[in-house]
C-alpha positions as CSV (number, residue, x, y, z in Angstrom):
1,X,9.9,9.0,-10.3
2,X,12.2,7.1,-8.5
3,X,10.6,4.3,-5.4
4,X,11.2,1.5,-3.4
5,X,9.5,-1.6,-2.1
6,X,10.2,-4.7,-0.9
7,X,10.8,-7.4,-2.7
8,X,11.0,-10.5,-0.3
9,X,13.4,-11.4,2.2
10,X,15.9,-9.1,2.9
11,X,15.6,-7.4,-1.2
12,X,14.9,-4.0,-2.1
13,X,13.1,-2.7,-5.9
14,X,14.2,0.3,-6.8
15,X,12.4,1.7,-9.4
16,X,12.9,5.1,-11.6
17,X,12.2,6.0,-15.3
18,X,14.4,8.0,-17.4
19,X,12.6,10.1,-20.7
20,X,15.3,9.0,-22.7
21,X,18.4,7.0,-22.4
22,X,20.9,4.3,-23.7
23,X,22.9,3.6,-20.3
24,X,21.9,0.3,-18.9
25,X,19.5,0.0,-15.8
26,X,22.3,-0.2,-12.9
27,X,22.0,0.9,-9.1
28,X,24.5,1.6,-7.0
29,X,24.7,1.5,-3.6
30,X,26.5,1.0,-0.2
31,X,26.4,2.2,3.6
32,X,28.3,5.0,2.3
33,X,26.8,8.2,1.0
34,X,29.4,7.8,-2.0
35,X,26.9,4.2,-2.7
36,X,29.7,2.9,-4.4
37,X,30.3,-0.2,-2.4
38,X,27.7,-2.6,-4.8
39,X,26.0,-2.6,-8.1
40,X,22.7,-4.7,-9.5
41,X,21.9,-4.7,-12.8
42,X,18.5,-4.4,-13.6
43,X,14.9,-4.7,-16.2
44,X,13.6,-2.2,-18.5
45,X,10.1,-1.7,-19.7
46,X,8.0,0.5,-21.5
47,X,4.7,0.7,-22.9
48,X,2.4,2.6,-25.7
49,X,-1.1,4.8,-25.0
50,X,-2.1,6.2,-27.9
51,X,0.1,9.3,-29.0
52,X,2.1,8.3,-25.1
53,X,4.9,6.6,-25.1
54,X,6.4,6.2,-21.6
55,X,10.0,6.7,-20.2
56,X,12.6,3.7,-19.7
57,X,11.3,2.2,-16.4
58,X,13.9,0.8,-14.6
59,X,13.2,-2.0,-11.9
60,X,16.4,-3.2,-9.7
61,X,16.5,-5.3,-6.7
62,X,19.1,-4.9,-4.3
63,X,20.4,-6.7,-0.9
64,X,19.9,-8.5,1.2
65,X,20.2,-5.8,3.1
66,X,20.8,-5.1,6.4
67,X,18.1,-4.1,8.8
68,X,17.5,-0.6,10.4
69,X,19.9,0.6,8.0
70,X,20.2,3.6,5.9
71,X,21.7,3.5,2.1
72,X,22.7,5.1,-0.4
73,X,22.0,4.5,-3.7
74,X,22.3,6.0,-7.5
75,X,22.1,5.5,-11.3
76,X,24.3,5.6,-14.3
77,X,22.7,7.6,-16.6
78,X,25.1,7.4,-19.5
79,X,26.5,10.8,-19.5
80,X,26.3,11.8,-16.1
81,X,25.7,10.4,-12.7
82,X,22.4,10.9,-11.1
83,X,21.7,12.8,-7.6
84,X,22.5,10.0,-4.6
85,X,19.1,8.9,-3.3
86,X,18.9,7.3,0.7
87,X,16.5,5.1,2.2
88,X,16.3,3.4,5.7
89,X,15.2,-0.2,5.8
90,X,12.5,-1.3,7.9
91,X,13.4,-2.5,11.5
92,X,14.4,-6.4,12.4
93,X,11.3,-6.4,14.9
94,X,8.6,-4.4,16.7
95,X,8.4,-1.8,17.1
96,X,7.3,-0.8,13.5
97,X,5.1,1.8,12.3
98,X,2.8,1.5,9.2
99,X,1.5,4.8,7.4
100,X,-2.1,3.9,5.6
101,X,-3.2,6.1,3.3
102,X,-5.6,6.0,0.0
103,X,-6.7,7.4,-2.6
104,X,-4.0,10.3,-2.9
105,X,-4.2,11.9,-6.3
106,X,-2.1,15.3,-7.1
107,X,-4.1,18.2,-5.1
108,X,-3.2,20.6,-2.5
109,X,-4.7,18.2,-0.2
110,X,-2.3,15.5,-1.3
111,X,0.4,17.7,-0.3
112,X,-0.9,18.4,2.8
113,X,-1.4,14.4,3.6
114,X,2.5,13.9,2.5
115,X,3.9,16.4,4.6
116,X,2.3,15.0,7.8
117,X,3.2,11.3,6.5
118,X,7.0,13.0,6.5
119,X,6.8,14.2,10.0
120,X,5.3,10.6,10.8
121,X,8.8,8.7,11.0
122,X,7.0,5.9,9.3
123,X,8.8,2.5,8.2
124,X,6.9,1.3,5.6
125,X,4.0,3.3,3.6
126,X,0.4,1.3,2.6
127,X,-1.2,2.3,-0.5
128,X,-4.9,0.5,-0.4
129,X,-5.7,1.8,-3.9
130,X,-6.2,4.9,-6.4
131,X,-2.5,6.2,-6.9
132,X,-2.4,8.8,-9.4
133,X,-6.0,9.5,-10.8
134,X,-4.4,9.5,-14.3
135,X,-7.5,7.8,-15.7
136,X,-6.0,6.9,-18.7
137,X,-3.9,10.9,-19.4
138,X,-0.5,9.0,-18.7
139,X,1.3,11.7,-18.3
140,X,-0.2,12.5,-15.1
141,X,1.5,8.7,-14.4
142,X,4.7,10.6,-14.1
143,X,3.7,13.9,-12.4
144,X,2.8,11.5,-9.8
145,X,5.9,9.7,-9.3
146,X,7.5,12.8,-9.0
147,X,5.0,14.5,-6.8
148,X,5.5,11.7,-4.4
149,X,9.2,10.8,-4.8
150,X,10.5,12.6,-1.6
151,X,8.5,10.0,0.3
152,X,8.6,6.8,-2.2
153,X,12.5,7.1,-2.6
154,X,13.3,7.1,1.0
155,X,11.1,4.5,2.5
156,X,9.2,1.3,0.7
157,X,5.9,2.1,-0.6
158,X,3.7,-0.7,-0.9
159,X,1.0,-0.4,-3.3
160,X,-2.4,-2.4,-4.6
161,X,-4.5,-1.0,-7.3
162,X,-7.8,0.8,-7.5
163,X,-10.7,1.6,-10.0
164,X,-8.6,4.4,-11.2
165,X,-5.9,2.3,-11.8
166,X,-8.1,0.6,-14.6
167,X,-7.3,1.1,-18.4
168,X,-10.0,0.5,-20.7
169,X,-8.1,1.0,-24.1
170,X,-4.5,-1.1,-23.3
171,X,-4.5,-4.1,-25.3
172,X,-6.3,-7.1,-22.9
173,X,-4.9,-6.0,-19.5
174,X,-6.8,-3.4,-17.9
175,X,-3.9,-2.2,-15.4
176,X,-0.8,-2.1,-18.1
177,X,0.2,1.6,-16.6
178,X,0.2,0.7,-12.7
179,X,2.0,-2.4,-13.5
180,X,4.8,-1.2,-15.7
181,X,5.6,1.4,-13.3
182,X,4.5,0.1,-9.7
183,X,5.9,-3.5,-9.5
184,X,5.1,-5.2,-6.6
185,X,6.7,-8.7,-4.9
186,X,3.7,-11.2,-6.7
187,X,6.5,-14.2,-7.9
188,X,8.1,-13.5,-4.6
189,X,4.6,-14.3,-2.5
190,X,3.6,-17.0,-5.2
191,X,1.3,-15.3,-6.8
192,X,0.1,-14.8,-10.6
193,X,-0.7,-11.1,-10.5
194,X,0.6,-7.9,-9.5
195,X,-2.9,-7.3,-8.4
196,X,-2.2,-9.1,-5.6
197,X,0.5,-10.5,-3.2
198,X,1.5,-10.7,0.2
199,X,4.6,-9.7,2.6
200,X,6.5,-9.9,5.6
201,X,8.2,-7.2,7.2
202,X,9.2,-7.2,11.2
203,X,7.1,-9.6,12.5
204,X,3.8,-8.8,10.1
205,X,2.6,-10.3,7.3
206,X,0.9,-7.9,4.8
207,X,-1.5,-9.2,2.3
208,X,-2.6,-6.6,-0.3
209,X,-5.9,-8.2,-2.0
210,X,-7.5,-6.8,-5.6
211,X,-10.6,-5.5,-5.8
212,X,-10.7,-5.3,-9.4
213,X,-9.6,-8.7,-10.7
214,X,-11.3,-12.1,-9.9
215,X,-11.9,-12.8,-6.3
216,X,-14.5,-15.3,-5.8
217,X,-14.2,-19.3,-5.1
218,X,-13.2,-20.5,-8.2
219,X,-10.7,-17.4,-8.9
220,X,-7.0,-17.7,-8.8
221,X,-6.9,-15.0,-6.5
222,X,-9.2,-16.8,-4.1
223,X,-6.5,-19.9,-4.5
224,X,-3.9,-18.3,-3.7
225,X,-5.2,-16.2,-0.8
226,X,-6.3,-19.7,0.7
227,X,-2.9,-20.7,0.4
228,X,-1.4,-17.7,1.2
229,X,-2.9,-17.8,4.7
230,X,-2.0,-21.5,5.2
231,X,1.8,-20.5,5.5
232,X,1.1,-17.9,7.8
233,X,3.4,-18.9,10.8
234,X,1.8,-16.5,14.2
235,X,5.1,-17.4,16.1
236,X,6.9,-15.7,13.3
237,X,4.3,-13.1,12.2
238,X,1.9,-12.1,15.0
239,X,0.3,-9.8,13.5
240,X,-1.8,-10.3,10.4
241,X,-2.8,-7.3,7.9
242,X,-4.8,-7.3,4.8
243,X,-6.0,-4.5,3.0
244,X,-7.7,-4.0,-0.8
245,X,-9.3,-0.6,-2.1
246,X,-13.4,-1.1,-2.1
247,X,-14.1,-1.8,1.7
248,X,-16.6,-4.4,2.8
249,X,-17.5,-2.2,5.2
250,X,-19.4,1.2,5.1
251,X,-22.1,3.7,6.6
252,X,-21.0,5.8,3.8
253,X,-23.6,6.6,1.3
254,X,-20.5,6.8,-1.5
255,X,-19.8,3.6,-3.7
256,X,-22.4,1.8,-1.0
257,X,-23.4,-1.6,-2.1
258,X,-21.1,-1.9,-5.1
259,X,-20.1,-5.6,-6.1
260,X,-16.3,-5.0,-5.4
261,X,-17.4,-4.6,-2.0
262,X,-20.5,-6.8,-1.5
263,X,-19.3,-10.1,-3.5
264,X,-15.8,-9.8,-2.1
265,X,-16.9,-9.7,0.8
266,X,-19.3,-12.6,0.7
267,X,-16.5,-14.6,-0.8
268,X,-13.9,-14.0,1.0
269,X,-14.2,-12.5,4.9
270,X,-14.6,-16.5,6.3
271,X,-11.3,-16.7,5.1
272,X,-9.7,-13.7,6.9
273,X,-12.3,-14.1,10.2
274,X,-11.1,-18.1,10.6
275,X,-7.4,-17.0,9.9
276,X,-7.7,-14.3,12.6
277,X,-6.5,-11.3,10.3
278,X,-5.9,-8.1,13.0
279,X,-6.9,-5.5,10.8
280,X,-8.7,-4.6,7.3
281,X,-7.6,-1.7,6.0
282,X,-9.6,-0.1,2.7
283,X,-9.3,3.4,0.7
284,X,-12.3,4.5,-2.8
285,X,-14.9,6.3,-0.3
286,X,-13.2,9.6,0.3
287,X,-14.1,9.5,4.2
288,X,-12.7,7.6,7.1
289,X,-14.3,5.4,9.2
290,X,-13.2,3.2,11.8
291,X,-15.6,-0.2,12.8
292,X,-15.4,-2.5,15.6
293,X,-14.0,-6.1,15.4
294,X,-16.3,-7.6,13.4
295,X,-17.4,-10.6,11.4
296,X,-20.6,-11.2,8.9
297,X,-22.2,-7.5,10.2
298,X,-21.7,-7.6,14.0
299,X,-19.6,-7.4,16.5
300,X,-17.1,-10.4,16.9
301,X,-14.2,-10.4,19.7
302,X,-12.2,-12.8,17.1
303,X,-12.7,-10.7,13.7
304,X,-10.9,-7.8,12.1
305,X,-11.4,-4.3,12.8
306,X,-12.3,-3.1,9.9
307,X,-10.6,0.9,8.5
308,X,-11.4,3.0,5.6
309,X,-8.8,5.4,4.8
310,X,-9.7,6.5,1.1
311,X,-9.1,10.1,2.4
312,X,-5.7,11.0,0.7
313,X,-6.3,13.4,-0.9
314,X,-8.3,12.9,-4.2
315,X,-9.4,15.5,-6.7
316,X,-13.4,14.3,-6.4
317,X,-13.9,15.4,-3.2
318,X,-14.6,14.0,0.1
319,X,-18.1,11.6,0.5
320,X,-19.9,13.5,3.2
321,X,-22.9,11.8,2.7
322,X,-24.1,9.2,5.7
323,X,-26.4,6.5,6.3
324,X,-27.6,6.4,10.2
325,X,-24.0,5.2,11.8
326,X,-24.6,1.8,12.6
327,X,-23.3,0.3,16.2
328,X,-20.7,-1.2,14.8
329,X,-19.5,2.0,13.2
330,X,-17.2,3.3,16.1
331,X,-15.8,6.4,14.2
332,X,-16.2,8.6,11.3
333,X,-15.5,11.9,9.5
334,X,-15.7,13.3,6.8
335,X,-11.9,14.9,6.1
336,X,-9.0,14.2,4.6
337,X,-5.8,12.4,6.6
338,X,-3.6,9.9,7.0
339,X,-3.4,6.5,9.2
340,X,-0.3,5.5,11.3
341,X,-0.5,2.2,13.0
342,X,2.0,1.6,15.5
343,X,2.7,-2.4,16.4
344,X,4.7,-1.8,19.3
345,X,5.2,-5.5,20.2
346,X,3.6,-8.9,19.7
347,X,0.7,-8.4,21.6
348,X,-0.3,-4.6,21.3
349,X,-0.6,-2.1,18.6
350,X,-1.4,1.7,18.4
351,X,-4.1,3.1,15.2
352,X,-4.3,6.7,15.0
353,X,-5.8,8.7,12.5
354,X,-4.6,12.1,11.5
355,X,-7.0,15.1,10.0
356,X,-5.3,17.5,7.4
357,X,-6.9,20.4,8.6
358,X,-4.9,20.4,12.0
359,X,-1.6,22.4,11.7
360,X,0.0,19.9,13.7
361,X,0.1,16.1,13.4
362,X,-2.9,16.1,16.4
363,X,-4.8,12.8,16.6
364,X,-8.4,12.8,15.3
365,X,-9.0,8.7,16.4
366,X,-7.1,6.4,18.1
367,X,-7.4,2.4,19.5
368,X,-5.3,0.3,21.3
369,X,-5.4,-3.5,19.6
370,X,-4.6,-6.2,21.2
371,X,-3.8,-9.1,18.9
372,X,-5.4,-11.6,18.2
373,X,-2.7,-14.1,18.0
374,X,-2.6,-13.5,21.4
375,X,-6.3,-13.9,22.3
376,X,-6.5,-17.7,23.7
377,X,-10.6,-17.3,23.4
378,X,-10.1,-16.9,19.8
């Protein structure tokens, strides 16, 4: 179940649970395919559901590290040594490619969405929500982590959580599963939950918002997404993302009108339309759907384009059910896929959208963006 993410400037998490071990949570790593060259000790977690009782979850940070780079990296599991793992970290600067994807779960079509994410040549993988569809069967926790290790082991994964992330029966914290085993850079972005956080990778700065913890004025969450957006510097960071699993906007008759969408979005789009976020990227309806720039229902030059991609591959089915496609609404479809957005440079940016059902990785939807960092009317 091994992973990696980011974990602030120039760090690395790697992440892997063993079923049952004494040795002590080390990485290895180096340039060198031997990944002998350094060492960083690590944390070690676990946690109780019912008759469950996870693995060892291991959580190591590594670097800095060099951009562009590949490396090699291992554990010391007590008696023997485990297989050499690679990853390549993300470039210094545009270009950099994003693959968007929610809602995956563990079907056939999940299988199909990772193998044209492999072919992708992505740099760093989105994860808007709804990773495993456990709902509260843990073990399918660590089918999961297995099912998507080829992928999560060799490039960061970047995760926030969804409504099947939620735990109804785990002492007071309703996400104890998804935050033992997916740690994400909170303490490194300043904030107070794993729910939510924000990075910077290449010239972007990523905020991952939760739907499913507080969000409105007097929230921490709101707080620290005020702040958050404060330090944003556009001569460092161009290009502004943010993305959360119930999308604000929809045609879709699927989850329509649900409070994680509606009230989060009353509460919070001023904030991302007078920071001049580029793109909103969302997964839980089991469609895609691309809108127009937007802001408060219409079409705005200076607001977000807004992107549901909750069509991963979950084990409910896709939402093929549609309200009359409003004129903001500039594409949909009813199929899994995968998203790849290409930032080439400071200015410009490339969103396609891929459909399973083509053999080949051929290109359902597509947009050029031009930033809006860059847009002197806005």
């Amino acid at each position: 179940e091994v992973h990696v993410s980011l974990s602030g400037d120039d760090d690395f998490r790697i992440s892997w649970i063993a079923a049952t071990d004494s040795a002590p949570p080390v990485v290895y790593y180096g340039a060198s395919p031997h990944a002998n060259s350094f060492s960083a000790a690590g944390t070690t977690a676990s946690y109780t559901y019912g008759s469950y009782t996870s693995g060892n979850i291991h959580n190591a940070v590594i670097g800095p590290l060099e951009p562009g780079t590949q490396y090699f990296y291992r554990f010391d599991n007590g008696t023997t040594a485990s297989p050499v793992f690679n990853f390549t970290t993300p470039p210094p600067s545009f270009p950099i490619k994003f693959a968007i994807v929610g809602d995956l779960g563990q079907t056939g079509w999940t299988q199909s969405t990772l193998d044209h994410v492999a072919r992708s040549n992505y740099d760093v993988f989105l994860l808007p929500g709804d990773l495993s569809y456990a709902d509260e069967d843990e073990p399918l926790w660590d089918t999961y982590g297995n099912l998507v290790q080829a992928l999560a082991a060799s490039r960061p994964w970047m995760t926030t959580e969804g409504n099947h992330e939620i735990e109804s029966g785990v002492g007071p914290e309703t996400f104890t599963a998804y935050n033992a085993r997916w740690s994400m850079p909170h303490l490194e972005s300043s904030s107070k939950s794993n729910l939510y956080y924000s990075f910077e990778v290449a010239g972007v700065h990523v905020m991952m918002l939760g739907s499913y913890t507080d969000f409105d004025s007097d929230s921490d969450q709101y707080a620290w997404l005020v702040n958050d957006l404060k330090g944003v510097d556009r001569s460092k960071t161009p290009w502004v993302l943010a993305l959360m699993h119930a999308p604000w906007y929809s045609s879709n008759k699927a989850h329509y009108g649900e409070p994680e969408s509606v009230n989060m979005k009353a509460d919070m789009e001023t904030l991302l339309y007078d920071a001049r976020v580029d793109a909103v990227f969302a997964g839980h309806v089991h469609a895609y759907e691309r809108f127009d720039r937007v802001y408060k229902n219409r079409s705005d030059a200076c607001g977000p384009v807004y992107v549901t991609v909750g069509d991963g591959g979950n084990r409910e089915g896709l939402a093929t059910k549609w309200y009359s496609q409003p004129s903001i609404s500039m594409f949909r479809e009813s199929s899994f896929g995968h998203g790849e957005l290409l930032i080439v440079n400071e200015t410009h940016a490339h969103w396609t959208w891929h459909r399973n059902q083509d053999d080949e990785s051929v290109v359902s939807d597509e947009i050029w963006l031009h930033g809006l960092a860059d847009q002197s009317t806005c």
